[in-house]
TORGU-273705 format. One record per residue (C-alpha): x, y, z. Coordinates in pm, 1 decimal, padded with zeros to 6 digits, always signed. Example, Ala and Ser with C-alpha at 12.3 -4.5 7.8 and 13.67 -1.06 7.14 Angstrom:
2
> X/Y/Z
> +01230.0/-00450.0/+00780.0
> +01367.0/-00106.0/+00714.0
***
This chain:
288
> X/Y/Z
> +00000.0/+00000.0/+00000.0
> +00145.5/+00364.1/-00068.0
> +00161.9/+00623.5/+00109.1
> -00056.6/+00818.4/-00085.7
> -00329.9/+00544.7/+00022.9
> -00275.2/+00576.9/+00370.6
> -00300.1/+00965.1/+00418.3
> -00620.3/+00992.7/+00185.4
> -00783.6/+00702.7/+00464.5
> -00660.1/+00952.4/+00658.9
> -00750.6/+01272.9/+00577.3
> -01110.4/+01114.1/+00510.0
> -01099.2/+01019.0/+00816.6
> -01076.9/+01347.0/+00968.7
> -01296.6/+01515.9/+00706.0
> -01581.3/+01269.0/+00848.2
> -01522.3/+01368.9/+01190.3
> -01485.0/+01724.0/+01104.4
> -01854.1/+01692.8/+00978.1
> -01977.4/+01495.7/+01252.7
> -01826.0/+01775.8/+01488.6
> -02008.8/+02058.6/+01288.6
> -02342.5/+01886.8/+01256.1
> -02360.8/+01787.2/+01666.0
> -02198.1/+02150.0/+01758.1
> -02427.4/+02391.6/+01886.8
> -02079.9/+02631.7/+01951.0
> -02082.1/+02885.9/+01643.5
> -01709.9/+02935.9/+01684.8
> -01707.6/+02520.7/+01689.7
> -01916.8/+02483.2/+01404.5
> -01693.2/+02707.9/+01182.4
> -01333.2/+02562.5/+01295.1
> -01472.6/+02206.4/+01220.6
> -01612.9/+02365.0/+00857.8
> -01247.7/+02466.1/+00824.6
> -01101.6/+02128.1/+00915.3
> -01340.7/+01949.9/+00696.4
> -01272.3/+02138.6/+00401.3
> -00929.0/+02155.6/+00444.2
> -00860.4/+01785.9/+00486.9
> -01152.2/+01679.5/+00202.7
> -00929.2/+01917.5/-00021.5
> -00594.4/+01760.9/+00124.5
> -00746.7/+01419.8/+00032.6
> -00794.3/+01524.7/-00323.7
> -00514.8/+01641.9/-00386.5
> -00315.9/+01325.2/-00278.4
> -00574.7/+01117.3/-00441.7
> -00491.7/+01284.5/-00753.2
> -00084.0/+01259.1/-00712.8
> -00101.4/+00880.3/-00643.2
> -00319.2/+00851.3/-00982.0
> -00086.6/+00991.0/-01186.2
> +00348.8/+00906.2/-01219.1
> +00600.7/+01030.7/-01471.9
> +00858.4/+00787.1/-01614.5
> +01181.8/+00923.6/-01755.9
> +01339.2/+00934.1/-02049.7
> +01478.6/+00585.0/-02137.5
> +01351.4/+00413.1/-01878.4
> +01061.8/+00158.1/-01818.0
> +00818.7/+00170.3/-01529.8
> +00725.7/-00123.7/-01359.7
> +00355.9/-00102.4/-01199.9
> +00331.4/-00309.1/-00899.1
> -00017.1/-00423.7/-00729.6
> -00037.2/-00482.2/-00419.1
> +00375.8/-00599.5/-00446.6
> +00311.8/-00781.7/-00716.8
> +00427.1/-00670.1/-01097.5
> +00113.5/-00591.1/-01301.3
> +00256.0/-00418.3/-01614.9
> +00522.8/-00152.1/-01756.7
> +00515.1/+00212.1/-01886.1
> +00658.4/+00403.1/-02079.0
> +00831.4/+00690.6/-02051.2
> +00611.3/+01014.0/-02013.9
> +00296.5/+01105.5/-01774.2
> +00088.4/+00797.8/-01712.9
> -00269.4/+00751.9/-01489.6
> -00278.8/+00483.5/-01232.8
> -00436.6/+00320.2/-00946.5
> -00353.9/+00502.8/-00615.3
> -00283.9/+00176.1/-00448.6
> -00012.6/+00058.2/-00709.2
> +00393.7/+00203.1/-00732.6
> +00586.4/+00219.7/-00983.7
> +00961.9/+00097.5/-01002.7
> +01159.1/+00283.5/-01241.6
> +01444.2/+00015.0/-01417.5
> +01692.5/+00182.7/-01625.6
> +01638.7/+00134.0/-02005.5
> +01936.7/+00328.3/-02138.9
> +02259.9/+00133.3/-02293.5
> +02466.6/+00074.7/-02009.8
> +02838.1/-00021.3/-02061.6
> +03056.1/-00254.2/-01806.9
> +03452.3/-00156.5/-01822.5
> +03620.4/-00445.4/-01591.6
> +03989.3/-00342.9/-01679.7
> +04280.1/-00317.7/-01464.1
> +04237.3/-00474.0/-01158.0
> +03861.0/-00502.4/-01210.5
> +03961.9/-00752.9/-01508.5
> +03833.3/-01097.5/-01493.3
> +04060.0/-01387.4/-01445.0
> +04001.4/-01684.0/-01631.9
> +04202.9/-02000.1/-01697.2
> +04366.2/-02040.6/-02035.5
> +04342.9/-02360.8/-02242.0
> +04732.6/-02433.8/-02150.5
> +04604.2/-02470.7/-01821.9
> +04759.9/-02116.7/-01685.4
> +04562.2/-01842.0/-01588.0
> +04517.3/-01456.2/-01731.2
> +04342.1/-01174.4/-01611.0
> +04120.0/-01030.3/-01904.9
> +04015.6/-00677.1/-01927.2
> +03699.6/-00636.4/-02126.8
> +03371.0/-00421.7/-02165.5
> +03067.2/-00521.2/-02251.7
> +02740.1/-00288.4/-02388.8
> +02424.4/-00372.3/-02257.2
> +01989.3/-00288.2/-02181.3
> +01740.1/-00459.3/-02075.9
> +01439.1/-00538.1/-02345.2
> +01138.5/-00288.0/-02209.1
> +00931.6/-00602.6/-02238.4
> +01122.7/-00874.8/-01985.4
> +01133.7/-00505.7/-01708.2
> +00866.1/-00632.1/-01542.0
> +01041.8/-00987.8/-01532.9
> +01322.4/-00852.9/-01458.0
> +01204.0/-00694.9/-01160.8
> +01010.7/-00986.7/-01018.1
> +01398.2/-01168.3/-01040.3
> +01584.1/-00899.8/-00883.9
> +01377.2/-00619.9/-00764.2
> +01663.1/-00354.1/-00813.2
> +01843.6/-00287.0/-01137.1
> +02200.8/-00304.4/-00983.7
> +02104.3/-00660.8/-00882.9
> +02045.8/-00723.8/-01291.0
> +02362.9/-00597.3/-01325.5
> +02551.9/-00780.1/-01061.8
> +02402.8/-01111.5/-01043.7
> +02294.6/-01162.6/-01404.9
> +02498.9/-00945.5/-01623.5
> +02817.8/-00956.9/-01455.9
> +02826.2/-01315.4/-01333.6
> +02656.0/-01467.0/-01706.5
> +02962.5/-01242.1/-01859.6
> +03238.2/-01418.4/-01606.4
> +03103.2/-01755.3/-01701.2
> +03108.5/-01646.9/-02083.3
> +03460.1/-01586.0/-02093.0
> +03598.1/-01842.0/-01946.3
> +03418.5/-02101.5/-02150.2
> +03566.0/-01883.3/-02440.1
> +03932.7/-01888.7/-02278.4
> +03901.9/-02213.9/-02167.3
> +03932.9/-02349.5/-02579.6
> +04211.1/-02068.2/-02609.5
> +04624.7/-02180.6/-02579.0
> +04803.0/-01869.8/-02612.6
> +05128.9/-02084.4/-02721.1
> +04959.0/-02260.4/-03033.3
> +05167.9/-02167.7/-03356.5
> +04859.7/-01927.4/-03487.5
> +04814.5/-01749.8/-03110.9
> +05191.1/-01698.4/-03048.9
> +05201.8/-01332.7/-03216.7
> +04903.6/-01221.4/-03072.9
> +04544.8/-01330.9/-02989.0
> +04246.7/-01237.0/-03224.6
> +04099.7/-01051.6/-02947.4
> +03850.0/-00944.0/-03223.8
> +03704.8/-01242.6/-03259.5
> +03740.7/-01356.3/-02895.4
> +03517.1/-01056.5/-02817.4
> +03255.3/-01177.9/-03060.6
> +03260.5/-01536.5/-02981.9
> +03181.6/-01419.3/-02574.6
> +02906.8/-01186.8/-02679.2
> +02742.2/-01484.5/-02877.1
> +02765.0/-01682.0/-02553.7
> +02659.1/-01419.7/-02298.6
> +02337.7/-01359.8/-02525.7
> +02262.4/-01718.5/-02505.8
> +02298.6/-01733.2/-02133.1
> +02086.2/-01385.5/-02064.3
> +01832.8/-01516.5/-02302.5
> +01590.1/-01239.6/-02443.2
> +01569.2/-01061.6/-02096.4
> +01890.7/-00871.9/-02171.7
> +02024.8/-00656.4/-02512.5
> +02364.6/-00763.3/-02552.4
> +02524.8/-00494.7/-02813.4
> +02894.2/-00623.2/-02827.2
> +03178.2/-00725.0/-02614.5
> +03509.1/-00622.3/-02648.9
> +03858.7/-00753.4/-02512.9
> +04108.7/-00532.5/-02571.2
> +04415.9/-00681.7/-02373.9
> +04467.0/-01048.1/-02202.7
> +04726.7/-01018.3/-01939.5
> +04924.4/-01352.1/-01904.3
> +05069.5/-01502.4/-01593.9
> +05435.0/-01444.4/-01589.1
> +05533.8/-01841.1/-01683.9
> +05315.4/-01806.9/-01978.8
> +05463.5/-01426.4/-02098.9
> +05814.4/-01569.4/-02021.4
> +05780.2/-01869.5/-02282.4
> +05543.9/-01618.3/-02519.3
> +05869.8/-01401.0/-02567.2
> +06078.2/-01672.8/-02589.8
> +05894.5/-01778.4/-02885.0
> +05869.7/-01447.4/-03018.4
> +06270.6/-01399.3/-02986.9
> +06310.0/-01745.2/-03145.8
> +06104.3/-01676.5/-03451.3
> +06297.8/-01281.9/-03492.4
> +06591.1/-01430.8/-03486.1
> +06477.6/-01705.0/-03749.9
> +06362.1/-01428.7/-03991.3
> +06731.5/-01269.1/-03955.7
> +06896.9/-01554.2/-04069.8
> +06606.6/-01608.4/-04348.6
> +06722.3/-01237.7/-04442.7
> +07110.5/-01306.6/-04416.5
> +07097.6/-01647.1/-04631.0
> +06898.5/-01381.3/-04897.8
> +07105.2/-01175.3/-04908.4
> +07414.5/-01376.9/-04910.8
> +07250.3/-01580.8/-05250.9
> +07208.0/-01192.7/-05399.0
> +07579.9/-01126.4/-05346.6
> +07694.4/-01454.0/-05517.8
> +07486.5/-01391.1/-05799.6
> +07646.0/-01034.3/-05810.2
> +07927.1/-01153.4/-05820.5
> +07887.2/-01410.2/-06066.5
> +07739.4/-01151.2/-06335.4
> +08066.4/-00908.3/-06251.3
> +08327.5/-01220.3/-06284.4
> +08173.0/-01252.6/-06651.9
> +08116.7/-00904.3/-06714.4
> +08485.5/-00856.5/-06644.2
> +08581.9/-01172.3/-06885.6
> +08416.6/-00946.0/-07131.8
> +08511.1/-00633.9/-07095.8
> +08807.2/-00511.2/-06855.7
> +08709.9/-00225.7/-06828.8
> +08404.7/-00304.8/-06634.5
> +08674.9/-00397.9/-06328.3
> +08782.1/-00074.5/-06381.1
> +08410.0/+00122.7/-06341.9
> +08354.5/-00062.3/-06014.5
> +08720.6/-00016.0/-05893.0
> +08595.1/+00371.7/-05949.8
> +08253.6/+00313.9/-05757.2
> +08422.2/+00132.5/-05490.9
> +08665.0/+00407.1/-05445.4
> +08434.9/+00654.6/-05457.8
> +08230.3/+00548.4/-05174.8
> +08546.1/+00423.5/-04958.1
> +08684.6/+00798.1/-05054.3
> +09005.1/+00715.9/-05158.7
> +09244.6/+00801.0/-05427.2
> +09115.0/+00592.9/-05739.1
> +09464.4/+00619.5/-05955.6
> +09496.6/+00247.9/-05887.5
> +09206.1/+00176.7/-06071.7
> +09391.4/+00203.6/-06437.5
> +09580.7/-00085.2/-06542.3
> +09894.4/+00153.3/-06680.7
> +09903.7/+00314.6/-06301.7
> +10127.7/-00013.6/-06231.2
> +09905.9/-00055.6/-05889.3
> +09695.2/-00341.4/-05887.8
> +09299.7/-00252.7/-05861.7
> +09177.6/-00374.1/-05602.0
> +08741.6/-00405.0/-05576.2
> +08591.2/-00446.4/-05203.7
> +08431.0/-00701.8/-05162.8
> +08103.3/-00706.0/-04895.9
***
């Protein structure tokens, strides 16, 4: 019962005696204060009576009527007429978004068997139709968000993590966190069911226990110091080559040794007089 209920009781109440008081007063003075007490309280009472018919929802958000403690319905947003006896519960229908990052993040165990801690955020509302639901489930909208959002979420990811080995071959330079994010939204909707709008989940950084980082940059060192050698055996095999096309080049035509005797000295920037065969120095060409 509201409170609106229980002062129009009341203020009837004391409009009835009020009347009673003027009709058995034979006092003038009597007679007029009880006219003023009756009026005053029968206007009272209509006036209250008229604020617990009517309640304004907010923007964005979706009234829940309850009966007698009991959900009966939802509203809108805007001025709405109503029983005096019911409330309404206001839950909040605007996108809300979760950030658990830092030392909020949730920790979840890997499919190496090691454990991370995994900052995400998730974007969520509830669906205007499951409010009144929601509300017989929780009765306050931080308990949607703590004991359904929140925990569903925790369970999402590591189901998610639980398939994911951060030292497989295709995981080793970094973790499609894209696609991790997707793949826990699709999971968290199917736990939250239609009661809750769940717009997208994003992870943007999985923190690894030490163990695991250790042998991740191990890897990474390993594979860097492959691609140097790849590179080096290159450009060793481009050398040769050069080589081999100068050696003929020089079979030729001698005075190719002489051009690159000139290069060579050029960029060394040193006398090239030895570069001539009639100098009676030798030419010698750098080799790299």
């Amino acid at each position: 019962m509201t409170w609106q209920v229980v002062a129009v009781i009341l203020l009837i109440v004391v409009t009835i005696v009020a009347v009673l008081v003027r009709a058995t007063s034979k006092n003038p003075v009597g007679r007029t204060r009880a006219t003023r007490v009756a009026v005053v309280a029968g206007g009272l009472a209509i006036l209250v009576l008229i604020l617990g018919s009517t309640t304004i929802v907010s923007a964005r958000n979706v009234g829940v009527v309850t009966t007698f403690g009991r959900p009966s319905g939802t509203l809108g947003n805007g001025l709405h007429l109503k029983a005096p006896w019911q409330s309404v519960t206001e839950m909040d229908g605007t996108i809300q978004i979760d950030n658990h990052t830092g030392e909020q993040a949730t920790t979840v165990r890997l499919g190496n068997n090691s454990t991370a801690n995994v900052d995400n955020s998730v974007r969520w509302r509830i669906q205007p139709s499951a409010a009144d639901e929601l509300f017989l489930d929780y009765l306050q909208f931080e308990n949607v968000r703590d004991n359904l959002v929140t925990r569903e979420l925790r369970a999402a990811l590591n189901e998610v993590f639980a398939d994911f080995d951060p030292l497989a071959p295709e995981n080793v330079e970094g973790a499609n966190v894209q696609a991790l994010g997707d793949e826990v939204a699709d999971k968290l909707r199917a736990k939250v069911g239609g009661q809750i709008e769940i717009l997208n989940v994003i992870v943007p950084l999985v923190n690894y226990d030490q163990a695991t980082q250790d042998r991740i940059n191990a890897l990474n060192v390993e594979k860097a110091n492959t691609r140097i050698a790849e590179q080096r055996a290159k450009t060793a095999q481009a050398e040769a080559r050069a080589n081999e096309i100068l050696a003929g080049s020089v079979a030729d035509n001698p005075n190719v040794l002489v051009s690159k005797c000139l290069d060579s000295a050029r960029e060394a920037g040193i006398s090239p007089l030895g570069c001539w065969p009639s100098s009676g120095v030798v030419p010698t060409v750098p080799t790299r």
